[in-house]
Backbone as CSV, one residue per row, in Angstrom:
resi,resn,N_x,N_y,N_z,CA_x,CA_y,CA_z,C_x,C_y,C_z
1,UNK,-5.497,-14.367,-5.761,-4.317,-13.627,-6.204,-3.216,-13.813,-5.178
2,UNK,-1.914,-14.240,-5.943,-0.835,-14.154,-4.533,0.242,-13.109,-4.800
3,UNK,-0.619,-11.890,-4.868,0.743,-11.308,-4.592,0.005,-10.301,-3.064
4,UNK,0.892,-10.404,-2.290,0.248,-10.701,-1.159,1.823,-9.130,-0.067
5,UNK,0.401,-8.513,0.519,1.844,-7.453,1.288,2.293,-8.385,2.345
6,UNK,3.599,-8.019,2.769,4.982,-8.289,3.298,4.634,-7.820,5.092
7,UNK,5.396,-8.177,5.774,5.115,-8.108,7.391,4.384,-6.534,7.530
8,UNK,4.600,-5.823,6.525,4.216,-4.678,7.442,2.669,-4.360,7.846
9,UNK,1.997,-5.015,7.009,0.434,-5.306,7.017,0.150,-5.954,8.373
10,UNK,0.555,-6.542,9.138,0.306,-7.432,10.257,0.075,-8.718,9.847
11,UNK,-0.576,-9.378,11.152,-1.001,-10.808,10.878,-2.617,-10.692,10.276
12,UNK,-3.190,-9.479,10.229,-4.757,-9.064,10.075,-4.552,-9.269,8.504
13,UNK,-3.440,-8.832,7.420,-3.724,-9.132,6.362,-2.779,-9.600,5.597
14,UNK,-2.511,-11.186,6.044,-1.435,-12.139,5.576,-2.225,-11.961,4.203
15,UNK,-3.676,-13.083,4.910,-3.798,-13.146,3.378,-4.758,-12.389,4.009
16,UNK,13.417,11.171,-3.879,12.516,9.666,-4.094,13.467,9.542,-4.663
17,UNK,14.046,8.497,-6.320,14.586,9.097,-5.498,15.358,10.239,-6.133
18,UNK,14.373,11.145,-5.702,14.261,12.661,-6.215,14.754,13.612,-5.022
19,UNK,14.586,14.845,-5.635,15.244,15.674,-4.271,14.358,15.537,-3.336
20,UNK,13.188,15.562,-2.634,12.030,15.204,-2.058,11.593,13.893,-1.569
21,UNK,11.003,13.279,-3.325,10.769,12.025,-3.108,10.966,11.062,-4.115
22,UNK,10.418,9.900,-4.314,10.502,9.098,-5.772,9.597,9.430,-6.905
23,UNK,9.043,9.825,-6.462,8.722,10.583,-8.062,8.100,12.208,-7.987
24,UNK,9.292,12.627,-8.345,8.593,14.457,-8.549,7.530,14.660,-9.180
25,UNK,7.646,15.761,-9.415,6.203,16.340,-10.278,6.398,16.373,-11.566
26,UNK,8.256,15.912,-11.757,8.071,16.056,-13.379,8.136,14.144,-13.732
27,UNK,8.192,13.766,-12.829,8.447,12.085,-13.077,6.696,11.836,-13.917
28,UNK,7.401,10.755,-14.784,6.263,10.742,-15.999,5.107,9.617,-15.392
29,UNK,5.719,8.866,-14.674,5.045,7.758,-13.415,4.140,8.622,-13.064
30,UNK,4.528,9.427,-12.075,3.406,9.866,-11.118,2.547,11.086,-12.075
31,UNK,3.073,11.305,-13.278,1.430,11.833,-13.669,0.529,11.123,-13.936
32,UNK,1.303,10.180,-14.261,0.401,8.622,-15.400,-0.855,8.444,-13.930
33,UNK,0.028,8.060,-12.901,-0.397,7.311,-11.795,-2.077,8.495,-11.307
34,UNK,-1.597,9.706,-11.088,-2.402,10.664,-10.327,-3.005,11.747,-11.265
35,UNK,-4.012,11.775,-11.673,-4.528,12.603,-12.241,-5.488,13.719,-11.281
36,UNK,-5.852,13.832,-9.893,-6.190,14.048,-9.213,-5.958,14.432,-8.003
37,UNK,-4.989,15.703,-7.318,-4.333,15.268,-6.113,-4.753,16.175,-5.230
38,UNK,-6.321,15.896,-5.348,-7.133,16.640,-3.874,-6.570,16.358,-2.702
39,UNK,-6.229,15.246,-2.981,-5.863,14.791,-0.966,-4.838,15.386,-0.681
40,UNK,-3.996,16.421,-1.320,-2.901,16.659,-0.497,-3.568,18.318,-0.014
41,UNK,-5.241,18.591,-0.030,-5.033,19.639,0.248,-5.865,19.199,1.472
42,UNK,-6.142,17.823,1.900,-6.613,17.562,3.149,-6.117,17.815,4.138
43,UNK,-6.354,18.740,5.757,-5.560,18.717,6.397,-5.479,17.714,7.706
44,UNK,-3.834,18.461,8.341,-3.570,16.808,8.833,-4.206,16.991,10.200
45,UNK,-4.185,16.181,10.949,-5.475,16.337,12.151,-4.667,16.619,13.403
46,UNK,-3.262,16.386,13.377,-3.215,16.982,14.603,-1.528,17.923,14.152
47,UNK,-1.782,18.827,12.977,-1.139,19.606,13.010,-0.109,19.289,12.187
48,UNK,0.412,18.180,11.819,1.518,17.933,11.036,1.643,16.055,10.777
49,UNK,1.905,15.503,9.736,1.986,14.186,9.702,2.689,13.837,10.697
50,UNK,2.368,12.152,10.970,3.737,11.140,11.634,3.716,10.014,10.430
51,UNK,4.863,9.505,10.900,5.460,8.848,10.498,5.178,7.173,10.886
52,UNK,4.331,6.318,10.258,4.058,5.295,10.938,5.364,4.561,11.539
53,UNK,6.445,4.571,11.086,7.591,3.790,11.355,8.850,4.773,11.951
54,UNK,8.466,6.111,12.754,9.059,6.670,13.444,8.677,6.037,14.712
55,UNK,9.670,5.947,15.474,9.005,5.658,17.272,8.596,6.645,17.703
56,UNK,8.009,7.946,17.532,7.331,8.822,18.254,5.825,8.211,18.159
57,UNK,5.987,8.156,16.933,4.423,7.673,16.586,3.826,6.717,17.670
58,UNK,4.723,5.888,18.722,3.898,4.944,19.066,4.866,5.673,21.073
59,UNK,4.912,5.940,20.775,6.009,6.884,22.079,4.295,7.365,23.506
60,UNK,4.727,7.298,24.497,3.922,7.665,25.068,3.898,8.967,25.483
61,UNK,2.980,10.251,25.653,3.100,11.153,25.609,1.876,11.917,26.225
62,UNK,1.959,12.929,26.583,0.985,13.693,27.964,-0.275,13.401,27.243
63,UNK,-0.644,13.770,25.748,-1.265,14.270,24.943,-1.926,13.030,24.467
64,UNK,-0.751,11.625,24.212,-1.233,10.286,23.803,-1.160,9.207,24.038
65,UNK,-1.492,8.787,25.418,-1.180,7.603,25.955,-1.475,6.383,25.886
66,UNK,-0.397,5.872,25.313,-0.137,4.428,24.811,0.267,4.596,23.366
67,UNK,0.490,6.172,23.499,1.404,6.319,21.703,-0.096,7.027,20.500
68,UNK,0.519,7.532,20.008,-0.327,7.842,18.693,-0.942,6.750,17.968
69,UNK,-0.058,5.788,18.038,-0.904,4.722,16.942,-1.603,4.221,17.357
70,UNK,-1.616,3.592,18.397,-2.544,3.110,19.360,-3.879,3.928,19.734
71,UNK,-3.794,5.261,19.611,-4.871,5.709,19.492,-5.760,5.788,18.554
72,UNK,-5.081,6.209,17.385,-6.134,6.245,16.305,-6.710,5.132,15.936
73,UNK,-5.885,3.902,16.097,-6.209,2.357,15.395,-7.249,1.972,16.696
74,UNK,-7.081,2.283,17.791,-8.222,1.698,18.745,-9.496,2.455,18.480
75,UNK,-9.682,3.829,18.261,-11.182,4.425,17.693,-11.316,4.487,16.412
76,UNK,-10.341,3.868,15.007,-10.729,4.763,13.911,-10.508,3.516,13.054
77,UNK,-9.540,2.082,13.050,-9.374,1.191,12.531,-9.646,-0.240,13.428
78,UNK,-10.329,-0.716,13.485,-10.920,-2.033,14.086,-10.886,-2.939,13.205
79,UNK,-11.204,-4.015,13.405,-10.973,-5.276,12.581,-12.093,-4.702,11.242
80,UNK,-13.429,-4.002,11.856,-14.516,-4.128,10.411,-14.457,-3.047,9.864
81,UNK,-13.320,-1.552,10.425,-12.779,-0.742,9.645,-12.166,-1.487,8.466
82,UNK,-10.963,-2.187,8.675,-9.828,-2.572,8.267,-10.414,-3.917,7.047
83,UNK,-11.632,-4.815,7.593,-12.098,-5.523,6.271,-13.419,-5.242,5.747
84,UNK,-13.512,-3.401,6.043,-14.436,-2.714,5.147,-15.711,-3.224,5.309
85,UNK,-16.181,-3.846,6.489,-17.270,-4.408,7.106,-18.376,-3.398,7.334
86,UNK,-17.485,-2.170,8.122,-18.624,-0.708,8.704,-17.912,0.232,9.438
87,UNK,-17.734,1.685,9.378,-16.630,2.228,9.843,-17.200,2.367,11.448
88,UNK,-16.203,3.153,12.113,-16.253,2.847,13.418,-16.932,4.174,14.553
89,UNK,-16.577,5.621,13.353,-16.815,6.367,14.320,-17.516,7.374,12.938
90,UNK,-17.884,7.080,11.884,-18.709,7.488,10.651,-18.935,6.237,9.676
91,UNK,-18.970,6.800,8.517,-19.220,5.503,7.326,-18.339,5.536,6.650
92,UNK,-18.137,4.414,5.919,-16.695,4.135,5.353,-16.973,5.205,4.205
93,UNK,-15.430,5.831,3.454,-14.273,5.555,4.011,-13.927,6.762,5.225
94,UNK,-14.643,6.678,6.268,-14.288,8.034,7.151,-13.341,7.973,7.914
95,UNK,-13.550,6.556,8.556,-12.035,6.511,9.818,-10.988,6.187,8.854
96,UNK,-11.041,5.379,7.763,-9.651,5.143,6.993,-8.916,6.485,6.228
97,UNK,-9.615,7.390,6.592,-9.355,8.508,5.866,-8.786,9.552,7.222
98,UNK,-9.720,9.435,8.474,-8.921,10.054,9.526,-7.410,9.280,9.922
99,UNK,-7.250,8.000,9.778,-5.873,7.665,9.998,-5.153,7.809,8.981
100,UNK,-5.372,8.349,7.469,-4.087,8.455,6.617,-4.256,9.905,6.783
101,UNK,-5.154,10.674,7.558,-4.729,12.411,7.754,-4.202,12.174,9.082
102,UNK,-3.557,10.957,9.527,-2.530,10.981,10.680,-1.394,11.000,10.789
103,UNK,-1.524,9.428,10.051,-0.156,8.835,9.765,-0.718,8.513,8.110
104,UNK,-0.014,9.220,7.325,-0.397,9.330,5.882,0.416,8.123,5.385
105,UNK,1.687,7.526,5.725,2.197,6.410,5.320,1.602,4.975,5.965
106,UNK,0.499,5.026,7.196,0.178,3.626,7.743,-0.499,2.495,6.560
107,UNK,0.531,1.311,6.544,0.713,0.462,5.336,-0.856,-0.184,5.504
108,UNK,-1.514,-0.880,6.350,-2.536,-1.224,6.477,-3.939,-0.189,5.886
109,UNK,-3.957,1.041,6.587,-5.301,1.777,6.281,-4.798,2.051,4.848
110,UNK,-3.302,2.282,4.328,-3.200,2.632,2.627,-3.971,1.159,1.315
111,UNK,-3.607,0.271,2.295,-4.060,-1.234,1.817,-5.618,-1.254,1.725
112,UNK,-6.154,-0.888,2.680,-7.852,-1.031,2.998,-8.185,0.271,1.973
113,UNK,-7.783,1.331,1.982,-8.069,2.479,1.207,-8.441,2.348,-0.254
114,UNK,-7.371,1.223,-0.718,-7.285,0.912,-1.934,-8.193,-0.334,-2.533
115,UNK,-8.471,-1.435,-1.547,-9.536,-2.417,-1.142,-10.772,-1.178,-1.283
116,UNK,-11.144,-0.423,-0.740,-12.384,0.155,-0.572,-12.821,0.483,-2.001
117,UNK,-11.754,1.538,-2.599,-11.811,2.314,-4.047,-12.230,0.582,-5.079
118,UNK,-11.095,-0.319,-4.744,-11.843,-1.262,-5.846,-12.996,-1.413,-6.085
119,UNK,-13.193,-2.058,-4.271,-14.384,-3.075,-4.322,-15.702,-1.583,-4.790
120,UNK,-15.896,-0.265,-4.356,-16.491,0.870,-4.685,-17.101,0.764,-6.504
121,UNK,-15.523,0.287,-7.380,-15.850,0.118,-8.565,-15.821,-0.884,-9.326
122,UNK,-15.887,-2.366,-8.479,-16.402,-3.374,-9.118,-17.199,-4.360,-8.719
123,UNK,-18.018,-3.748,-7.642,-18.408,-4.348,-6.694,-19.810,-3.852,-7.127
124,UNK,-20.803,-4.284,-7.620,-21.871,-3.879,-7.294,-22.581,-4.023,-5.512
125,UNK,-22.926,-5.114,-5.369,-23.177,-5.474,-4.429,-22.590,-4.777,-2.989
126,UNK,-21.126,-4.558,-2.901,-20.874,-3.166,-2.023,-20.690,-2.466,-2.310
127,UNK,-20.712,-1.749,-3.188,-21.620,-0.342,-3.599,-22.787,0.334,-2.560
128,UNK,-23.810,-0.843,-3.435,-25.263,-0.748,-2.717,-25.234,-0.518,-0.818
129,UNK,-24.482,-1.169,-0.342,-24.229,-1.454,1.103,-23.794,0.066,1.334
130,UNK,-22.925,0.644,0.818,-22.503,1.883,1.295,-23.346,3.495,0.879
131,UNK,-22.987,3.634,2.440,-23.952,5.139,2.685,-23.630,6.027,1.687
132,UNK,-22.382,6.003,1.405,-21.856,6.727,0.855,-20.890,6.246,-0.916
133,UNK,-21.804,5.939,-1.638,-21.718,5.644,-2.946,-20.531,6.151,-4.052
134,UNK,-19.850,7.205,-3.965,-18.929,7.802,-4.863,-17.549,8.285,-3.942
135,UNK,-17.035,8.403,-4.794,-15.501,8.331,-3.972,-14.452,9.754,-4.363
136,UNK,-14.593,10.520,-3.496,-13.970,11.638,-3.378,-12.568,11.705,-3.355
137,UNK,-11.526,10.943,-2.949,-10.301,10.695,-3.213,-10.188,9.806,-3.910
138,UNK,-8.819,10.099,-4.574,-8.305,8.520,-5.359,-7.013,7.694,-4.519
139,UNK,-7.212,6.845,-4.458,-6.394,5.763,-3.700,-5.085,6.260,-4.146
140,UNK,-4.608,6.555,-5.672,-3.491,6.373,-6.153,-3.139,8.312,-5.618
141,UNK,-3.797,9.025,-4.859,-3.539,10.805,-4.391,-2.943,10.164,-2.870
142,UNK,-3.345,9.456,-2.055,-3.200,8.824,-1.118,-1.141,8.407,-0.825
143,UNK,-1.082,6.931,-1.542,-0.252,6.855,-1.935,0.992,7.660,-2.646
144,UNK,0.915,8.427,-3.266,1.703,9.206,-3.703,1.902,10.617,-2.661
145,UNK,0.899,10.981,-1.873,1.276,11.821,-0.374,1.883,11.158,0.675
146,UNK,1.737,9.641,0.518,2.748,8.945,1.563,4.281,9.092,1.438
147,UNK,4.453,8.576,0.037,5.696,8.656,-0.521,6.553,10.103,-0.754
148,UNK,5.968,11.235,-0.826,6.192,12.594,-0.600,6.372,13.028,0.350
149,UNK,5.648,12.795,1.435,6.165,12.953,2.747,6.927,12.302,3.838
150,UNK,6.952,10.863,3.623,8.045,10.555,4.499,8.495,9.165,3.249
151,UNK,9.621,9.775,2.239,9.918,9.167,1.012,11.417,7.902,1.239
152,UNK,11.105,7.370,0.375,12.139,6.243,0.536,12.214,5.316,1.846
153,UNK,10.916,4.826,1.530,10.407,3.685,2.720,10.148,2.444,1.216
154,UNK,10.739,1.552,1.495,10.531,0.385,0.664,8.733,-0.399,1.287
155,UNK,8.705,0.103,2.465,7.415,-1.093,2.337,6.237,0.042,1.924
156,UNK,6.251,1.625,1.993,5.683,2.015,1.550,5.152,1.866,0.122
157,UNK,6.126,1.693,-0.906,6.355,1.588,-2.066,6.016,-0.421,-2.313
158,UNK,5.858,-0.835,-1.396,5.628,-2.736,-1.572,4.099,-2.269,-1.789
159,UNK,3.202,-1.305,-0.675,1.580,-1.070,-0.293,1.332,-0.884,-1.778
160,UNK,2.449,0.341,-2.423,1.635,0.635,-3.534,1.660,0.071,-4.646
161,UNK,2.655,-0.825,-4.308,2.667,-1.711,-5.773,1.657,-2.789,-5.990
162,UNK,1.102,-3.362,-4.453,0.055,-4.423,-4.492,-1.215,-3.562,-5.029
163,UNK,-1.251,-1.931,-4.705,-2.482,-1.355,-5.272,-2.363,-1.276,-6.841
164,UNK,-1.140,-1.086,-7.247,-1.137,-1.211,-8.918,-1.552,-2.670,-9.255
165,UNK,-0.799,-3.755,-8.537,-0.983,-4.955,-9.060,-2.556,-5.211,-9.469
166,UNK,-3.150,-4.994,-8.118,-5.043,-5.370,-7.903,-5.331,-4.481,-9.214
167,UNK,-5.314,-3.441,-9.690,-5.649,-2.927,-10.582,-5.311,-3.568,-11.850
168,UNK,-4.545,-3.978,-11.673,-3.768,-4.570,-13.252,-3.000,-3.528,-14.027
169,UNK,-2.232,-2.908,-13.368,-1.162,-1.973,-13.800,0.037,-2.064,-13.560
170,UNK,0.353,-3.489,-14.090,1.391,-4.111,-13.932,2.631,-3.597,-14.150
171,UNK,2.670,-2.646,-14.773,3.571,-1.939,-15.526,4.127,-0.865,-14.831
172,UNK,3.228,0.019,-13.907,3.153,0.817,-13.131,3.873,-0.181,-11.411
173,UNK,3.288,-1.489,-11.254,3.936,-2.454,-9.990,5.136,-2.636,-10.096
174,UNK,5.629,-2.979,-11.374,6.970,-3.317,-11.645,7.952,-1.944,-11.352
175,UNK,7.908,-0.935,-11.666,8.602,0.221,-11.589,8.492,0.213,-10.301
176,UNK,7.770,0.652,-9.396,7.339,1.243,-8.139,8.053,-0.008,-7.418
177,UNK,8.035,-1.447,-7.411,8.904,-2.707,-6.727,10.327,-2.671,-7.132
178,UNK,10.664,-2.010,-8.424,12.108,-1.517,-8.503,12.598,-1.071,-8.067
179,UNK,11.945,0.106,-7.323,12.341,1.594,-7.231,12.959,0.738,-4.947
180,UNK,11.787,-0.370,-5.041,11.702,-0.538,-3.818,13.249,-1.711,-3.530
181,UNK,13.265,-2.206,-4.570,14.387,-3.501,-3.898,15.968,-2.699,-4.506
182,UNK,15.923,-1.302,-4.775,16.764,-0.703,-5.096,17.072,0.192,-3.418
183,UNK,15.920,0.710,-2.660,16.332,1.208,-1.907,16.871,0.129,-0.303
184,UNK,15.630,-1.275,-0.506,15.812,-2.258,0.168,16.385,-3.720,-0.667
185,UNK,17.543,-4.187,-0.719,18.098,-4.878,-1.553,17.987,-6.275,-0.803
186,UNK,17.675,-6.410,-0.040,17.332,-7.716,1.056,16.217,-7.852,1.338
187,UNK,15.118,-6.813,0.969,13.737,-6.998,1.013,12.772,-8.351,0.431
188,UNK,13.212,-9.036,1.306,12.341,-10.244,0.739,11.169,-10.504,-0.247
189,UNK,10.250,-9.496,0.949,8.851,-9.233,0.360,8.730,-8.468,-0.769
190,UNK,9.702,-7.961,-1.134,9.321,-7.094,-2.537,9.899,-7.863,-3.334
191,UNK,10.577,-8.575,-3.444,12.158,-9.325,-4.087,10.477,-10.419,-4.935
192,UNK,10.027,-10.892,-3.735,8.682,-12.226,-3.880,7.884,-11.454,-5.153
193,UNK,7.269,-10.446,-4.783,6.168,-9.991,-5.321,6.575,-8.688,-6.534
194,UNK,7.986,-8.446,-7.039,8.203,-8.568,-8.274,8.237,-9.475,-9.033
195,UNK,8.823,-10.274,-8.859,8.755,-12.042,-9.086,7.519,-12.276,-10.167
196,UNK,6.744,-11.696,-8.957,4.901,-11.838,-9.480,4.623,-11.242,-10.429
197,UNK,5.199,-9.965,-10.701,4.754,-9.027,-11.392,5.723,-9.324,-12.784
198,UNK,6.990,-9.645,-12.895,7.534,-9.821,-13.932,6.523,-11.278,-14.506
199,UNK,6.196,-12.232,-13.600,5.505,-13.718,-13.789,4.221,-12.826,-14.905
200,UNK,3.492,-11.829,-14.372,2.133,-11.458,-15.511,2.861,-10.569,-16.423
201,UNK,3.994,-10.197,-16.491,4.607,-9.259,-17.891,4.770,-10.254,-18.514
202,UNK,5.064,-11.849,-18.383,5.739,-13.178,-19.078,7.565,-12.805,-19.317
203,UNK,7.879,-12.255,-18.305,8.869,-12.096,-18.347,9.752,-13.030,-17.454
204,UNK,9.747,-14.032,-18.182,10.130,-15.303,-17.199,11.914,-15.697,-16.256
205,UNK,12.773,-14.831,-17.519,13.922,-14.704,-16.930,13.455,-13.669,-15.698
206,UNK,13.278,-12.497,-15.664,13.219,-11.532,-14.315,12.388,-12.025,-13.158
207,UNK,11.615,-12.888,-13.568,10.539,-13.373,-12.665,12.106,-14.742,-11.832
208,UNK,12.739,-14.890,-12.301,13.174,-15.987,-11.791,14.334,-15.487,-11.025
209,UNK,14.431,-14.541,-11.880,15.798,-13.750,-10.756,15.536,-13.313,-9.411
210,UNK,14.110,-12.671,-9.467,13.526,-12.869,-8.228,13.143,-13.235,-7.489
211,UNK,12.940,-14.617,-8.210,12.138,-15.901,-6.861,13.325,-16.761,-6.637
212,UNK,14.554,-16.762,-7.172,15.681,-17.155,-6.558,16.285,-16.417,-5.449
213,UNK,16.141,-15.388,-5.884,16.219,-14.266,-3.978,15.132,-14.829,-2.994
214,UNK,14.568,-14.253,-3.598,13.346,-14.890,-2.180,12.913,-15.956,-1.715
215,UNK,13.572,-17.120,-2.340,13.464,-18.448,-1.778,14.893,-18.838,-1.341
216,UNK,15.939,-18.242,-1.639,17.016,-18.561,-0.926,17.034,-17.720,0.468
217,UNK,16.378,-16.896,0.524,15.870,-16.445,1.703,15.223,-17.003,2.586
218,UNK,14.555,-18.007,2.588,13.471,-18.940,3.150,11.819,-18.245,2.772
219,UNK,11.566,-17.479,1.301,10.452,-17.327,1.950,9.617,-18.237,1.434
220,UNK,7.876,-18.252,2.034,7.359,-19.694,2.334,6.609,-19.747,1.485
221,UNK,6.379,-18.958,0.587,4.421,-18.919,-0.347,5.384,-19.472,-1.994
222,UNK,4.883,-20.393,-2.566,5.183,-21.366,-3.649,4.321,-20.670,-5.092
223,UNK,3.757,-19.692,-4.927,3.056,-18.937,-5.704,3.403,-18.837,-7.263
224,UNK,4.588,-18.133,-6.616,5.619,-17.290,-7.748,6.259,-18.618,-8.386
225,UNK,6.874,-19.451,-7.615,7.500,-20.833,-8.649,6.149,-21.360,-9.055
226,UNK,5.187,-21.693,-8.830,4.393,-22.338,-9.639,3.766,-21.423,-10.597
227,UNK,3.612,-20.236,-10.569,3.451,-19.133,-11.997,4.680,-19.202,-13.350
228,UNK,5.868,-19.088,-12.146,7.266,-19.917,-13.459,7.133,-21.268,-14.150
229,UNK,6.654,-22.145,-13.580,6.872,-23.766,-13.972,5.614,-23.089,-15.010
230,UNK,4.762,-22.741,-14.773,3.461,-22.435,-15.762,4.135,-21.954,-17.044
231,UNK,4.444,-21.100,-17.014,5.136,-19.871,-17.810,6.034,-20.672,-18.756
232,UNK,7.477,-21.508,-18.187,8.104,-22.342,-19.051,6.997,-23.630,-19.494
233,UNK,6.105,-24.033,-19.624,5.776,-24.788,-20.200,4.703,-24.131,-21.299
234,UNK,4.575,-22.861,-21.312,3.823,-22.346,-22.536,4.543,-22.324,-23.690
């Protein structure tokens, strides 16, 4: 699959606007999306969210030295947290679940979160591997507490559109990548991977409007034009 998250993921995984947030409680999206929103009665672990893309978060401090992020990602996300290998300080999903009761917007553990819930339900085979067999949050309660609490972040809204995409809720990616190259209009990475998403609606004019942004941009993955050249020759 190439629709693939944008720098904010790292190099580890190359490969609203409401009074609040982007979608209230009466937005017809986020009921569709969340039928379930236990996780917002999870509490947060050290008293109040951060903000992955605030500089406090990574700020050095009596309490956290070498920054907040740096802490939690050195005991709670490791490389075999992060490719769902074995958690680090319980069983999955435990540390990916202590860093989004940290930093509830961190684009990576929201990415793995949603990796976990798949592979959980189509995965036989890791299924079996895990201690812990059934899944108490939903990926899509997750996501939608990111966006509520620290709202109108475009790469937040890129994380969740690759989680609609993997699902095949294309319909649901496309809105949520709107919502994103509306608040970031130079956003490359979302500009690419609507592209993608109009490419599986067969919506070949919008798909092209977008991969003409993002390749006049320089970006490098040939994905999206070779899903178009496909597309016009059907």
């Amino acid at each position: 699959m190439d629709f693939l998250p944008g720098k904010t993921l790292g190099c580890s995984l190359l490969l609203t606007i409401a009074f609040f947030s982007f979608f209230s409680a009466a937005d017809p999206l986020a009921e569709k999306l969340v039928v379930d929103r236990s996780c917002f009665d999870l509490q947060w672990r050290r008293h109040k969210p951060f903000d992955y893309y605030h500089p406090e978060t990574r700020e050095n401090t009596a309490t956290y030295r070498g920054g907040l992020l740096y802490l939690v990602e050195s005991r709670h996300f490791d490389d075999d947290v992060r490719n769902l290998v074995k958690g680090s300080t319980s069983v999955l999903p435990g540390d990916i679940l202590f860093v989004l009761n940290s930093i509830p917007n961190h684009p990576a553990a929201l990415d793995s979160y949603s990796r976990y819930e798949y592979e959980l339900k189509h995965s036989e085979i890791f299924r079996k591997k895990q201690a812990k067999q059934d899944l108490t949050y939903q990926a899509d309660c997750f996501f939608l507490r990111a966006n509520q609490v620290f709202p109108n972040n475009a790469e937040t809204l890129l994380v969740w559109a690759i989680h609609q995409f993997r699902n095949n809720r294309f319909n649901a990616a496309q809105q949520i990548l709107e919502r994103a190259v509306a608040i970031a209009p130079t956003y490359v990475e979302a500009h690419y991977n609507l592209g993608l998403v109009y490419a599986e609606l067969n919506n070949v004019e919008a798909a092209q409007k977008h991969a003409t942004i993002a390749y006049d941009a320089g970006y490098p993955l040939m994905g999206l034009k070779n899903k178009i050249a496909k597309l016009k020759k059907q």
